[in-house]
mmCIF file as Biopython writes it, N, C-alpha, C and O atoms, coordinates in Angstrom:
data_model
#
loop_
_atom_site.group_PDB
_atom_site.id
_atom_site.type_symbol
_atom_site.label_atom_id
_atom_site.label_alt_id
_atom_site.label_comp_id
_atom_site.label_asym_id
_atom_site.label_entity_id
_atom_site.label_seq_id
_atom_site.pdbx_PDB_ins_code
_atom_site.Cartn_x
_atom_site.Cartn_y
_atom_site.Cartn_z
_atom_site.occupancy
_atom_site.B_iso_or_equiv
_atom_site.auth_seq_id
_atom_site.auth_asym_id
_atom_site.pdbx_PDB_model_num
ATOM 1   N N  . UNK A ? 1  ? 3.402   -42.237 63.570 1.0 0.0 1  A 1 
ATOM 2   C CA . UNK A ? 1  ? 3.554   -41.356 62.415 1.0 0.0 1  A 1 
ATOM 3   C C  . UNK A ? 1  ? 4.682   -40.348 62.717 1.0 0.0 1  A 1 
ATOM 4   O O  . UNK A ? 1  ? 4.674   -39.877 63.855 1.0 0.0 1  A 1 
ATOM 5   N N  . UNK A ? 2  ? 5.819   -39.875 61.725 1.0 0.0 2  A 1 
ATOM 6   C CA . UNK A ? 2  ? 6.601   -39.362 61.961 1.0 0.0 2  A 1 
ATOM 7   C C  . UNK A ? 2  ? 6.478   -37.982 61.887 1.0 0.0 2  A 1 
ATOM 8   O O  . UNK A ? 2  ? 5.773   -37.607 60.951 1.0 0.0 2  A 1 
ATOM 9   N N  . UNK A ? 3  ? 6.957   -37.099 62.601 1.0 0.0 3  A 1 
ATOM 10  C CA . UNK A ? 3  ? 7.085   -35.603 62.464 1.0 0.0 3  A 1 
ATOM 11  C C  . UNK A ? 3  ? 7.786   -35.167 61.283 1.0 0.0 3  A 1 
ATOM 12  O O  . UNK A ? 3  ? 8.652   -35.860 60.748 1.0 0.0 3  A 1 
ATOM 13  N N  . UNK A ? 4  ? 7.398   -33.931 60.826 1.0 0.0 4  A 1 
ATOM 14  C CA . UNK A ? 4  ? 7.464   -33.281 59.392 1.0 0.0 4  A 1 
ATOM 15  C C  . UNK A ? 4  ? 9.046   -32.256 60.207 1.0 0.0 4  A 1 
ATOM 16  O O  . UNK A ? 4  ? 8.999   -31.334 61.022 1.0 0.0 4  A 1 
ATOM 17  N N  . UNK A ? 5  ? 10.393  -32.980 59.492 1.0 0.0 5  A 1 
ATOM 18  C CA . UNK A ? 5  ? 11.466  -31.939 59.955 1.0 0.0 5  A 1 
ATOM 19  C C  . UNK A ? 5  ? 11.607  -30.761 59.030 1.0 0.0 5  A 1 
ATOM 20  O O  . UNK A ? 5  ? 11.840  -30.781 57.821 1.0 0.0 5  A 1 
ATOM 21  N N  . UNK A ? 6  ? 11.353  -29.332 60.132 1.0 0.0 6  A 1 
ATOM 22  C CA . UNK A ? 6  ? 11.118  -28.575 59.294 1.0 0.0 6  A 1 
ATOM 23  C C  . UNK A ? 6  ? 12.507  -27.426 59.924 1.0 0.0 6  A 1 
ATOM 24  O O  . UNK A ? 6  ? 12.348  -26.208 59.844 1.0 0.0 6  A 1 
ATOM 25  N N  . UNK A ? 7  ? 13.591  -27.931 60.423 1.0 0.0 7  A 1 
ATOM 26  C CA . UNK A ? 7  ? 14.467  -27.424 60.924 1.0 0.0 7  A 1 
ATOM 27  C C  . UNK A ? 7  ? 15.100  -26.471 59.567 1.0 0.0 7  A 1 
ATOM 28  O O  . UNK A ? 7  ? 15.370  -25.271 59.522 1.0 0.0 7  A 1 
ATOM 29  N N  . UNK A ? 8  ? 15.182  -27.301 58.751 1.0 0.0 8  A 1 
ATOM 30  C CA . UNK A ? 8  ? 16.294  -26.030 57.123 1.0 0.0 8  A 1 
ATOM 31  C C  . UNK A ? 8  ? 15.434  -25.688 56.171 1.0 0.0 8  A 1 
ATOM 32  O O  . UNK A ? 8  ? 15.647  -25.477 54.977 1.0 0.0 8  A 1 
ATOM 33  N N  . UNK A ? 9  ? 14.131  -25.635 56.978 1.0 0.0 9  A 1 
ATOM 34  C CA . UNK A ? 9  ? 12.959  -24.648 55.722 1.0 0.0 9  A 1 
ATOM 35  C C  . UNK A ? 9  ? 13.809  -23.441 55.548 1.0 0.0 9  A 1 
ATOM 36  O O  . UNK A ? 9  ? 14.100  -22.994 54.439 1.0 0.0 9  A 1 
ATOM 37  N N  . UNK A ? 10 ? 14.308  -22.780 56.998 1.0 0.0 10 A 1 
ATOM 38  C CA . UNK A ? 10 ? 14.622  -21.135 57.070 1.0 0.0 10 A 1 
ATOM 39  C C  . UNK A ? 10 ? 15.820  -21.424 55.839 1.0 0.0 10 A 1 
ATOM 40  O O  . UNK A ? 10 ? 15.772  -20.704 54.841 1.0 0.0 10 A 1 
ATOM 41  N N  . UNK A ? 11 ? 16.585  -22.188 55.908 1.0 0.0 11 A 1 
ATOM 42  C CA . UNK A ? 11 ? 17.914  -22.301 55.056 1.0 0.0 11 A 1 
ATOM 43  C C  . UNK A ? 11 ? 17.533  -22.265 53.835 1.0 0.0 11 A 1 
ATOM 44  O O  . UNK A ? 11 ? 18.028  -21.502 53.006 1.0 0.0 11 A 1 
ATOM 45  N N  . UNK A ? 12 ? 16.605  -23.095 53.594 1.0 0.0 12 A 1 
ATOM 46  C CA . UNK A ? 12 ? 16.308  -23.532 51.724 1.0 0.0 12 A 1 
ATOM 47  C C  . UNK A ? 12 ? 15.915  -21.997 51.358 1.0 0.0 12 A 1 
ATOM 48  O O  . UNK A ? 12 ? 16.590  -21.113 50.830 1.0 0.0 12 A 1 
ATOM 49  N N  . UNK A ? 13 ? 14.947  -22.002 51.700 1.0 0.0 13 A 1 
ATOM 50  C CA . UNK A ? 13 ? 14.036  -20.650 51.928 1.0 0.0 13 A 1 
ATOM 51  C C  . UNK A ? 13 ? 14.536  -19.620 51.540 1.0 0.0 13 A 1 
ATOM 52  O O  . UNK A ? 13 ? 14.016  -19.060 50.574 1.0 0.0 13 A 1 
ATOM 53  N N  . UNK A ? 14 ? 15.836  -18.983 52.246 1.0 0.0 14 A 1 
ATOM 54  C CA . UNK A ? 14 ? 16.929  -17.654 52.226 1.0 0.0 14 A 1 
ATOM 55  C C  . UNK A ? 14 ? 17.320  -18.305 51.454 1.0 0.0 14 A 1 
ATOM 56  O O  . UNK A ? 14 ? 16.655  -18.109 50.437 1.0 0.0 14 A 1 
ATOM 57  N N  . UNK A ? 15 ? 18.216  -19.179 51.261 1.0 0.0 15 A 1 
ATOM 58  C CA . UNK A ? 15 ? 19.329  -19.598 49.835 1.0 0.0 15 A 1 
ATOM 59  C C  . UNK A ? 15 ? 18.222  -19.696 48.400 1.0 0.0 15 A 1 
ATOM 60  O O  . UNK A ? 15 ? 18.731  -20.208 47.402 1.0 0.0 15 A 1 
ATOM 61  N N  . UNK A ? 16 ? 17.355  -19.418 48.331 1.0 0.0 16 A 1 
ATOM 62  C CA . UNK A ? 16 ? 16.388  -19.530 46.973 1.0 0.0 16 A 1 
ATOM 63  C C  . UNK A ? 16 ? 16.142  -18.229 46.705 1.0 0.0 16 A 1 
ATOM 64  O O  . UNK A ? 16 ? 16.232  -17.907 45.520 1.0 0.0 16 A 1 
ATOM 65  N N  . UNK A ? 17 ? 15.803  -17.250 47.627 1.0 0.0 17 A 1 
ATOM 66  C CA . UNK A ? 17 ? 15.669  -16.167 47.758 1.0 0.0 17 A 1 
ATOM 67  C C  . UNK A ? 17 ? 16.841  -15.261 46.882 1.0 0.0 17 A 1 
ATOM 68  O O  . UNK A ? 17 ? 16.835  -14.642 45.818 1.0 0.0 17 A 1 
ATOM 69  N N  . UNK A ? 18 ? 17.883  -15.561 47.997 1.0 0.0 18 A 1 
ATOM 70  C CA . UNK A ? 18 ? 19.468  -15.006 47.507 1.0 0.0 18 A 1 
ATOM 71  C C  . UNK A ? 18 ? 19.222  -15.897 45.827 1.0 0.0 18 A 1 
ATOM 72  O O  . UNK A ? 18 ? 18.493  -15.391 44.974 1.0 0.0 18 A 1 
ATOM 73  N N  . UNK A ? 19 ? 19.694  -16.766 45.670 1.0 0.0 19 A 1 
ATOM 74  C CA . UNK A ? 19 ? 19.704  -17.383 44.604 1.0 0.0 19 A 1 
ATOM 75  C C  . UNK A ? 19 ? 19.004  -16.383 43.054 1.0 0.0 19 A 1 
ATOM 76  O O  . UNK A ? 19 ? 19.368  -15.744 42.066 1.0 0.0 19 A 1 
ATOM 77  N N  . UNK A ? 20 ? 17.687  -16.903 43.853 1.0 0.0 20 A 1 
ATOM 78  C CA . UNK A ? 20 ? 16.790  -15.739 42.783 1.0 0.0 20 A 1 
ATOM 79  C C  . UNK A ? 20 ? 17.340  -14.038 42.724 1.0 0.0 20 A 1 
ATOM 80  O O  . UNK A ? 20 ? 17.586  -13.489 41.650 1.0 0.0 20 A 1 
ATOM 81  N N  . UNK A ? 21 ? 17.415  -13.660 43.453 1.0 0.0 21 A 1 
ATOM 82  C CA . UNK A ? 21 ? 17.876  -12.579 43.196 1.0 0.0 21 A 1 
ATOM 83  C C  . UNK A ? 21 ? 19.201  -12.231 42.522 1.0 0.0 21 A 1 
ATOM 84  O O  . UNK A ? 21 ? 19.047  -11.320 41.708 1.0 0.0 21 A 1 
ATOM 85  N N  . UNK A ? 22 ? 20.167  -12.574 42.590 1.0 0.0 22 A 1 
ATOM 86  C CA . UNK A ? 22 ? 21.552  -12.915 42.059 1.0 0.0 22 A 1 
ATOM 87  C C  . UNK A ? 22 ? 21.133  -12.929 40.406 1.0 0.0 22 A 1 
ATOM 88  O O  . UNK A ? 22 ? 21.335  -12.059 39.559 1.0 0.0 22 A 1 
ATOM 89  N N  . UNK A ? 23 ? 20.542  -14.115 40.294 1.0 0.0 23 A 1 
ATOM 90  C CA . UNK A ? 23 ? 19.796  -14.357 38.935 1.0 0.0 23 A 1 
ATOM 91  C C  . UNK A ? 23 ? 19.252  -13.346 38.280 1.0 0.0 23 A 1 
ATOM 92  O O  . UNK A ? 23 ? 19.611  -13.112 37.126 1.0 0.0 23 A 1 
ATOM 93  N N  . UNK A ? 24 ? 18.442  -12.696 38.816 1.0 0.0 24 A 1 
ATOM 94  C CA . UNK A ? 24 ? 17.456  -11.477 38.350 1.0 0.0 24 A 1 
ATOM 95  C C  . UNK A ? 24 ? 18.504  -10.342 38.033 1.0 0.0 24 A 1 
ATOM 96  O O  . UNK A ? 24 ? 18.282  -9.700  37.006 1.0 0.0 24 A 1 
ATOM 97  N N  . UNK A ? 25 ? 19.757  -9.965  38.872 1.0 0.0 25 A 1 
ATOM 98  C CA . UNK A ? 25 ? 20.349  -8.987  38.785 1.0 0.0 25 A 1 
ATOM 99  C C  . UNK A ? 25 ? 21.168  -8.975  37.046 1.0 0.0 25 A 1 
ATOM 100 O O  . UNK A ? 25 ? 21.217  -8.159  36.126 1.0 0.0 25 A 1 
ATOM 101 N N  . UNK A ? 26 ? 21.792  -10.570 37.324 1.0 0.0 26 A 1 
ATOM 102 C CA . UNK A ? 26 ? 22.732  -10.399 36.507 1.0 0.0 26 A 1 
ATOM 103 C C  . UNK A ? 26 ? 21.434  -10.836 34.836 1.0 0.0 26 A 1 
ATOM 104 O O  . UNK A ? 26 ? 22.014  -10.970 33.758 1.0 0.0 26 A 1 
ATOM 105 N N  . UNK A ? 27 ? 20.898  -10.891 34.839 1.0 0.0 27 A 1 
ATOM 106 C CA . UNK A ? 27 ? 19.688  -10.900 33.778 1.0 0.0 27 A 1 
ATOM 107 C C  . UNK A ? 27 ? 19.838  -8.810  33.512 1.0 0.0 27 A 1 
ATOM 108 O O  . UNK A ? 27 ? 20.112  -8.096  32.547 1.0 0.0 27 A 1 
ATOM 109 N N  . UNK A ? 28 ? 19.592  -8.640  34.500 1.0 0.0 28 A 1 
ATOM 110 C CA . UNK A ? 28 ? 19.194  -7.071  34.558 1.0 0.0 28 A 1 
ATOM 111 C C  . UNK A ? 28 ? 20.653  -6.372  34.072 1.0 0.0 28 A 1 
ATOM 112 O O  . UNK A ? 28 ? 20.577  -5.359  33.378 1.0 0.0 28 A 1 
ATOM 113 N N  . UNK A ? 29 ? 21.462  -6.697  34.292 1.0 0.0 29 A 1 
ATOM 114 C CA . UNK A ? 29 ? 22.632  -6.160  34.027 1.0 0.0 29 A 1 
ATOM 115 C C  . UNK A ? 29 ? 23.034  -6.563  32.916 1.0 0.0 29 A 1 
ATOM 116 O O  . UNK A ? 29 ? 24.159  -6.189  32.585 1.0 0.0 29 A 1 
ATOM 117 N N  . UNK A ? 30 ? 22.374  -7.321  32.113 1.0 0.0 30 A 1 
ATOM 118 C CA . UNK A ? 30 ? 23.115  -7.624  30.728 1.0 0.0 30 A 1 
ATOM 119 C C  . UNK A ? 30 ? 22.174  -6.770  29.363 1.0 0.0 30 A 1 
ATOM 120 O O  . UNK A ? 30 ? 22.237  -6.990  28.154 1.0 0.0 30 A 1 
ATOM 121 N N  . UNK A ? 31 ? 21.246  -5.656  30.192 1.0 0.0 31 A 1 
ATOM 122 C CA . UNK A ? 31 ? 20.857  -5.191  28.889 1.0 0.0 31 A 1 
ATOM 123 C C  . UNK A ? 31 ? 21.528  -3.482  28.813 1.0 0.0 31 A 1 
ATOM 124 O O  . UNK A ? 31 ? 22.283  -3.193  29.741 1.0 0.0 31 A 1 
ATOM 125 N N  . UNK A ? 32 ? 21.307  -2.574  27.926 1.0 0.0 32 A 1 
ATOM 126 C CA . UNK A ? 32 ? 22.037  -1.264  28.047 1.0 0.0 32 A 1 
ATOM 127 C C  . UNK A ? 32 ? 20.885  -0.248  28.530 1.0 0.0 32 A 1 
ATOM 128 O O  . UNK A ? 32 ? 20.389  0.118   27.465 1.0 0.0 32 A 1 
ATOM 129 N N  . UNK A ? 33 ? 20.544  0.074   29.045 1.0 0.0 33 A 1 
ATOM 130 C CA . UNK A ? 33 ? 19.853  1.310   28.986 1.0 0.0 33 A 1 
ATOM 131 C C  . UNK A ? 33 ? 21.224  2.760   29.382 1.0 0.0 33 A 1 
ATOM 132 O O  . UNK A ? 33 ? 22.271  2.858   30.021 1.0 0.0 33 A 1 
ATOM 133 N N  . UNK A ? 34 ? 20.226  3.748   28.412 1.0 0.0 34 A 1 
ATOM 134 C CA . UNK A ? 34 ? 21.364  4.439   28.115 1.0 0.0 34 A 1 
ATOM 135 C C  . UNK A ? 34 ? 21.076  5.627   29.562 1.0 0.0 34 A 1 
ATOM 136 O O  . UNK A ? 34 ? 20.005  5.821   30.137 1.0 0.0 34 A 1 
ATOM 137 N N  . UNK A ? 35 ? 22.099  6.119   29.782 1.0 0.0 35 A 1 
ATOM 138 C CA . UNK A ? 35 ? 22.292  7.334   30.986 1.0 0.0 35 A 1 
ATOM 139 C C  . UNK A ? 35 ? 21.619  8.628   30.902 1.0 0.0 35 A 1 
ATOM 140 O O  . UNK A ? 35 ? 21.098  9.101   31.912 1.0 0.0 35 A 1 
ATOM 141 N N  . UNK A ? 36 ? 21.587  9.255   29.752 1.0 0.0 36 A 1 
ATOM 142 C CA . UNK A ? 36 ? 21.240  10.751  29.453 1.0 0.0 36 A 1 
ATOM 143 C C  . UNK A ? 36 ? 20.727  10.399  27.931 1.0 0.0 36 A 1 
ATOM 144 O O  . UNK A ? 36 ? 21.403  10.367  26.903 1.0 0.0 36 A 1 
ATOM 145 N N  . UNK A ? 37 ? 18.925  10.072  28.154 1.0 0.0 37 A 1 
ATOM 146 C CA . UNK A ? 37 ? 18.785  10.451  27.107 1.0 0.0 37 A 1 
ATOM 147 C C  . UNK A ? 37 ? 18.605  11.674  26.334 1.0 0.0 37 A 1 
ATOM 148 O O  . UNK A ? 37 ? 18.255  12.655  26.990 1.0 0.0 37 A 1 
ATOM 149 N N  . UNK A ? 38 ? 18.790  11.844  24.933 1.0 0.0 38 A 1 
ATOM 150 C CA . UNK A ? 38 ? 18.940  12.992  24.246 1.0 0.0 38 A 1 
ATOM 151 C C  . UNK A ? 38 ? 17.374  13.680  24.250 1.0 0.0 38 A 1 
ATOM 152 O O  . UNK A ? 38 ? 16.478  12.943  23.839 1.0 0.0 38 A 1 
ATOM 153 N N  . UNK A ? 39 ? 17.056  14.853  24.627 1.0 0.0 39 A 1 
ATOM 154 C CA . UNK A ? 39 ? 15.416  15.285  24.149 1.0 0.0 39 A 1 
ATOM 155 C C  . UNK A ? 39 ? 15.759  15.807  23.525 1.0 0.0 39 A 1 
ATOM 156 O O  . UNK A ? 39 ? 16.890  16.278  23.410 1.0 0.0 39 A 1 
ATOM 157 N N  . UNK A ? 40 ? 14.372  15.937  22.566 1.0 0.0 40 A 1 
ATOM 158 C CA . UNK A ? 40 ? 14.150  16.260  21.444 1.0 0.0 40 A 1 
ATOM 159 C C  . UNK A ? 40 ? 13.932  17.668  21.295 1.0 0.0 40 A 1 
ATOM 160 O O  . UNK A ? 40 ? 12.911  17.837  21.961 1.0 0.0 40 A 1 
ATOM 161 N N  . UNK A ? 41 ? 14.332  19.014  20.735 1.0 0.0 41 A 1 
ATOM 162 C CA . UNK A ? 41 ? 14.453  19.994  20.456 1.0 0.0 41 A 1 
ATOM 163 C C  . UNK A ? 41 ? 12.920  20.567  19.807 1.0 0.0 41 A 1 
ATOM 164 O O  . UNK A ? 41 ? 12.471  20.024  18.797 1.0 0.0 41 A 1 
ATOM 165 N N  . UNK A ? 42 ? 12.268  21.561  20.394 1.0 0.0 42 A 1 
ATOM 166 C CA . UNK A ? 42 ? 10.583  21.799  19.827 1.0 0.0 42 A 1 
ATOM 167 C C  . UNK A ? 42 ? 10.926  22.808  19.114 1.0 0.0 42 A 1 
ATOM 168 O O  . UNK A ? 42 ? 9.883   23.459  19.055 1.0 0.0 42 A 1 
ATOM 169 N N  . UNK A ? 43 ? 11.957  23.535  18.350 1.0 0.0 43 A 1 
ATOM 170 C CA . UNK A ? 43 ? 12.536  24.141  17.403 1.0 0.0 43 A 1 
ATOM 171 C C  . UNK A ? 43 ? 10.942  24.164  16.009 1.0 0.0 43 A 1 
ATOM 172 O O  . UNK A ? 43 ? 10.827  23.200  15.251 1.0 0.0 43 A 1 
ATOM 173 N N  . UNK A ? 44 ? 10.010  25.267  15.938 1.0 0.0 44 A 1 
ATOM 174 C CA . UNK A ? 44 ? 9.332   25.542  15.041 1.0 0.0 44 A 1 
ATOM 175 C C  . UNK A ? 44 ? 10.028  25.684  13.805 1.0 0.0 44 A 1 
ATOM 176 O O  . UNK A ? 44 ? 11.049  26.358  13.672 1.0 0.0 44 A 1 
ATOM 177 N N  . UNK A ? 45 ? 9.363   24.929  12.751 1.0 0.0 45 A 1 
ATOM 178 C CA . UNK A ? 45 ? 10.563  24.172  11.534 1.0 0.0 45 A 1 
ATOM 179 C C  . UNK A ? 45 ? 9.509   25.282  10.714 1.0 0.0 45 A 1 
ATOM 180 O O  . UNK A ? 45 ? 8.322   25.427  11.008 1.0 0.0 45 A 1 
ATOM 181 N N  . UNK A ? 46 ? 10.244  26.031  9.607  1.0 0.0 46 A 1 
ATOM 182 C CA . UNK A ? 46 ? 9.744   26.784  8.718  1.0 0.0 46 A 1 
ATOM 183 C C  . UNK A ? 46 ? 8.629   26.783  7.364  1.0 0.0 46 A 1 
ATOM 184 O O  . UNK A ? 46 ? 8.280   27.637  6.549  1.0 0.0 46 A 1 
ATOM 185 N N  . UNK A ? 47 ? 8.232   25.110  7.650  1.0 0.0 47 A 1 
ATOM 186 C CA . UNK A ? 47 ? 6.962   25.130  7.147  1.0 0.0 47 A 1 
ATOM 187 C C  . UNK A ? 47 ? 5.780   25.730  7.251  1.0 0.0 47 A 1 
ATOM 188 O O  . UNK A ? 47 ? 5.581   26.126  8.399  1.0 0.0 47 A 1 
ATOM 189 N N  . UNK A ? 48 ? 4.618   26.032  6.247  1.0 0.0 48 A 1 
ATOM 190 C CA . UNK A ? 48 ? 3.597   26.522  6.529  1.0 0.0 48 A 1 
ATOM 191 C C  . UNK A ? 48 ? 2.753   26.149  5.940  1.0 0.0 48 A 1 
ATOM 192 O O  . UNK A ? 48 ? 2.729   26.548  4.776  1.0 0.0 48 A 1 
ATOM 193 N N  . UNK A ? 49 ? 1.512   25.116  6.433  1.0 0.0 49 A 1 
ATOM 194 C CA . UNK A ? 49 ? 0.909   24.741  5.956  1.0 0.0 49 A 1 
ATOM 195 C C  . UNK A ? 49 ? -0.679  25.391  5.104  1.0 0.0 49 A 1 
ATOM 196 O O  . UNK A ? 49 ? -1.037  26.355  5.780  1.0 0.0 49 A 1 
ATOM 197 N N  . UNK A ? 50 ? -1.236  25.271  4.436  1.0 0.0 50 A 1 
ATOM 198 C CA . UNK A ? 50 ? -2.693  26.522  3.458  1.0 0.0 50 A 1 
ATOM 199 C C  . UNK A ? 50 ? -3.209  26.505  4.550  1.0 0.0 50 A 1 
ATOM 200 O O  . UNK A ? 50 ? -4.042  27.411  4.508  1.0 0.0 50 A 1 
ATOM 201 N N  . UNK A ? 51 ? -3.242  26.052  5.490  1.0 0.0 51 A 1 
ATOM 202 C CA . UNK A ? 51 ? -4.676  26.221  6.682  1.0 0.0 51 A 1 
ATOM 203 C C  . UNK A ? 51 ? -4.352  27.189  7.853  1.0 0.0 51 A 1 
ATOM 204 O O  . UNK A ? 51 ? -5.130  27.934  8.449  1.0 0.0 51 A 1 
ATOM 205 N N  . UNK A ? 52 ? -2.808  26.973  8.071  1.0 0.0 52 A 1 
ATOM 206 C CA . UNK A ? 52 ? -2.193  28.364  9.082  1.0 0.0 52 A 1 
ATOM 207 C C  . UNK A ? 52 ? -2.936  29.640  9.106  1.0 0.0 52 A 1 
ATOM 208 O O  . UNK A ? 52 ? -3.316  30.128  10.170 1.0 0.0 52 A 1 
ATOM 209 N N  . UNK A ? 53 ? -3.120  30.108  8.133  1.0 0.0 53 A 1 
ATOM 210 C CA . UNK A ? 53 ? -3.411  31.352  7.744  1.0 0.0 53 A 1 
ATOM 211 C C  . UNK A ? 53 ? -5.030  31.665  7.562  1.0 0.0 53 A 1 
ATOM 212 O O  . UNK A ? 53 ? -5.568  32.758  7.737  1.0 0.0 53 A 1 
ATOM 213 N N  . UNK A ? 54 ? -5.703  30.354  7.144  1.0 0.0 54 A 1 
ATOM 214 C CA . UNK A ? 54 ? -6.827  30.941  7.090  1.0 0.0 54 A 1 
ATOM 215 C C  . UNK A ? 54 ? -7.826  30.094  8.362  1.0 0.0 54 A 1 
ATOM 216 O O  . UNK A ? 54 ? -7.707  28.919  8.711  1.0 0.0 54 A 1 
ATOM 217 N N  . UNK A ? 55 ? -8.833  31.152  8.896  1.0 0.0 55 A 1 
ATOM 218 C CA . UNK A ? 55 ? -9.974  30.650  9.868  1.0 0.0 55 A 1 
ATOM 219 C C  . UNK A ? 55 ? -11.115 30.248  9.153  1.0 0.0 55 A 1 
ATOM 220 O O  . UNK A ? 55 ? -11.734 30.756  8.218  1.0 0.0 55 A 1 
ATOM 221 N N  . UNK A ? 56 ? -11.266 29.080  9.896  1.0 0.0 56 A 1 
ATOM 222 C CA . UNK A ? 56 ? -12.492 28.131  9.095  1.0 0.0 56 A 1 
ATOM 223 C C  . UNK A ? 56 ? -13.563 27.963  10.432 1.0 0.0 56 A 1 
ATOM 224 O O  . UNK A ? 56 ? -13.196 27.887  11.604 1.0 0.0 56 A 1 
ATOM 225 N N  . UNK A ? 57 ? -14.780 27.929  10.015 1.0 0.0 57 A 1 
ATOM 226 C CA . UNK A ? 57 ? -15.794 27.165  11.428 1.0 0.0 57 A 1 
ATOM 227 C C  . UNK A ? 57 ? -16.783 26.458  10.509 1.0 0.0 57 A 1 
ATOM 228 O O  . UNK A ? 57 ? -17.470 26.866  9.573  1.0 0.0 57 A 1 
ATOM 229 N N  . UNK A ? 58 ? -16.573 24.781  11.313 1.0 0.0 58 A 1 
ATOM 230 C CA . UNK A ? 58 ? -17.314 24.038  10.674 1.0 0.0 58 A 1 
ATOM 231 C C  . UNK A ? 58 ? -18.514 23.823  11.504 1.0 0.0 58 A 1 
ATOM 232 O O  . UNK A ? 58 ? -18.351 23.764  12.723 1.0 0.0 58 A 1 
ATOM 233 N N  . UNK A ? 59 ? -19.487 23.721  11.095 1.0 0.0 59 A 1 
ATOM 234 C CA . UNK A ? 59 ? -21.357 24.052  11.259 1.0 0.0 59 A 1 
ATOM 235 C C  . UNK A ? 59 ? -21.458 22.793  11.762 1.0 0.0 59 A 1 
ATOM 236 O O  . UNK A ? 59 ? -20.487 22.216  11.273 1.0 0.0 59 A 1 
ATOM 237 N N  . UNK A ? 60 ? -21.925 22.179  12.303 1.0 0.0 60 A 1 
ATOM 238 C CA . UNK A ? 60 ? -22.581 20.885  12.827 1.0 0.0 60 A 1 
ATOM 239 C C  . UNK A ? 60 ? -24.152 21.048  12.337 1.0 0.0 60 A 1 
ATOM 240 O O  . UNK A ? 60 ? -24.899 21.892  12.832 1.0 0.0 60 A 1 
ATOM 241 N N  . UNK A ? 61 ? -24.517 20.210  11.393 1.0 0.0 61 A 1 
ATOM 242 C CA . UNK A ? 61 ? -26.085 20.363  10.968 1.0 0.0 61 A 1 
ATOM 243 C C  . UNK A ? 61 ? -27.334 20.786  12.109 1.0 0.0 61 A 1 
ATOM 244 O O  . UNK A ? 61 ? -28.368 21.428  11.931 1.0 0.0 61 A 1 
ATOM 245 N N  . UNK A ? 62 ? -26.877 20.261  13.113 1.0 0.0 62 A 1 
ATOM 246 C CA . UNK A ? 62 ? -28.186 20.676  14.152 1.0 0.0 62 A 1 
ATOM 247 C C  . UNK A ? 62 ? -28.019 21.881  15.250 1.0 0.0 62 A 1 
ATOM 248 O O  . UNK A ? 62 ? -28.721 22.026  16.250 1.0 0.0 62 A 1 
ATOM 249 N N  . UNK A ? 63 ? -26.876 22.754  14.815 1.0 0.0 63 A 1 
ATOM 250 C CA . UNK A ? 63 ? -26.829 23.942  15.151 1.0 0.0 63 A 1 
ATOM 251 C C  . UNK A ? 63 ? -27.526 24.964  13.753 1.0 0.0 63 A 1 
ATOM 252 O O  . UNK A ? 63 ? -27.752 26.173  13.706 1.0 0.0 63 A 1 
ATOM 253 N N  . UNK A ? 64 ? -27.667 24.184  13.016 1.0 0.0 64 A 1 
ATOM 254 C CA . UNK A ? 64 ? -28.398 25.334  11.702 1.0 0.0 64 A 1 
ATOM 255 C C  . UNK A ? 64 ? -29.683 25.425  11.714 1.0 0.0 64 A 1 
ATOM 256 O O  . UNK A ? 64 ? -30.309 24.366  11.749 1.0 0.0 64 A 1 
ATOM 257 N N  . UNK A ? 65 ? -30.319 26.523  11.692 1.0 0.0 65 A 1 
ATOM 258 C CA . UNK A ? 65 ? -31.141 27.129  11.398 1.0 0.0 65 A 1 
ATOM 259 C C  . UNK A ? 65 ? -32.372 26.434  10.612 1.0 0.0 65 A 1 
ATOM 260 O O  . UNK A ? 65 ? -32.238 26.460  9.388  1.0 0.0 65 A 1 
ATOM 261 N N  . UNK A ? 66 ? -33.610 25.785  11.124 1.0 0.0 66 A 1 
ATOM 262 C CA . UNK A ? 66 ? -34.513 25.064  10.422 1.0 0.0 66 A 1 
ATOM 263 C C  . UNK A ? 66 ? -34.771 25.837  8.827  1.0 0.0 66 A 1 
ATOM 264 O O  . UNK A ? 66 ? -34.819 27.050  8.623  1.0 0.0 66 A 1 
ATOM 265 N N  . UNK A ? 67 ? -34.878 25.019  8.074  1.0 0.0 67 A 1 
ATOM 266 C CA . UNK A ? 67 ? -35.354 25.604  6.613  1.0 0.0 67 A 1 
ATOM 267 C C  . UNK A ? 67 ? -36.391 25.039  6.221  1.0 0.0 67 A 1 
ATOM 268 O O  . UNK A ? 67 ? -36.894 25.352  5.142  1.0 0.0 67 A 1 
#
């Protein structure tokens, strides 16, 4: 029975490796992500909504008072 030559596993092995990776890069390099994205400004906008102004407390039935 003959022996299993396993002398250019290491070769295949690294060259698939490299291979794949090469691949992956230039995949990765073909989309844009942008450098500095812009944030968004928390600038309070001069609306005012009826509820701003007034205080409300809503009762949960089983905090009330048996009747």
């Amino acid at each position: 029975m003959p022996q299993l030559d396993t002398s250019t596993w290491f070769i295949m092995i690294l060259s698939m490796f490299l291979t794949l990776f090469i691949l992956f890069q230039l995949k990765i390099s073909n989309h844009y992500y942008p450098e500095n994205p812009m944030t968004k400004s928390a600038k309070i906008t001069g609306q005012h909504n009826p509820w701003e102004n007034k205080w409300t407390k809503i009762y949960s039935p089983l905090s009330l008072p048996p009747q």
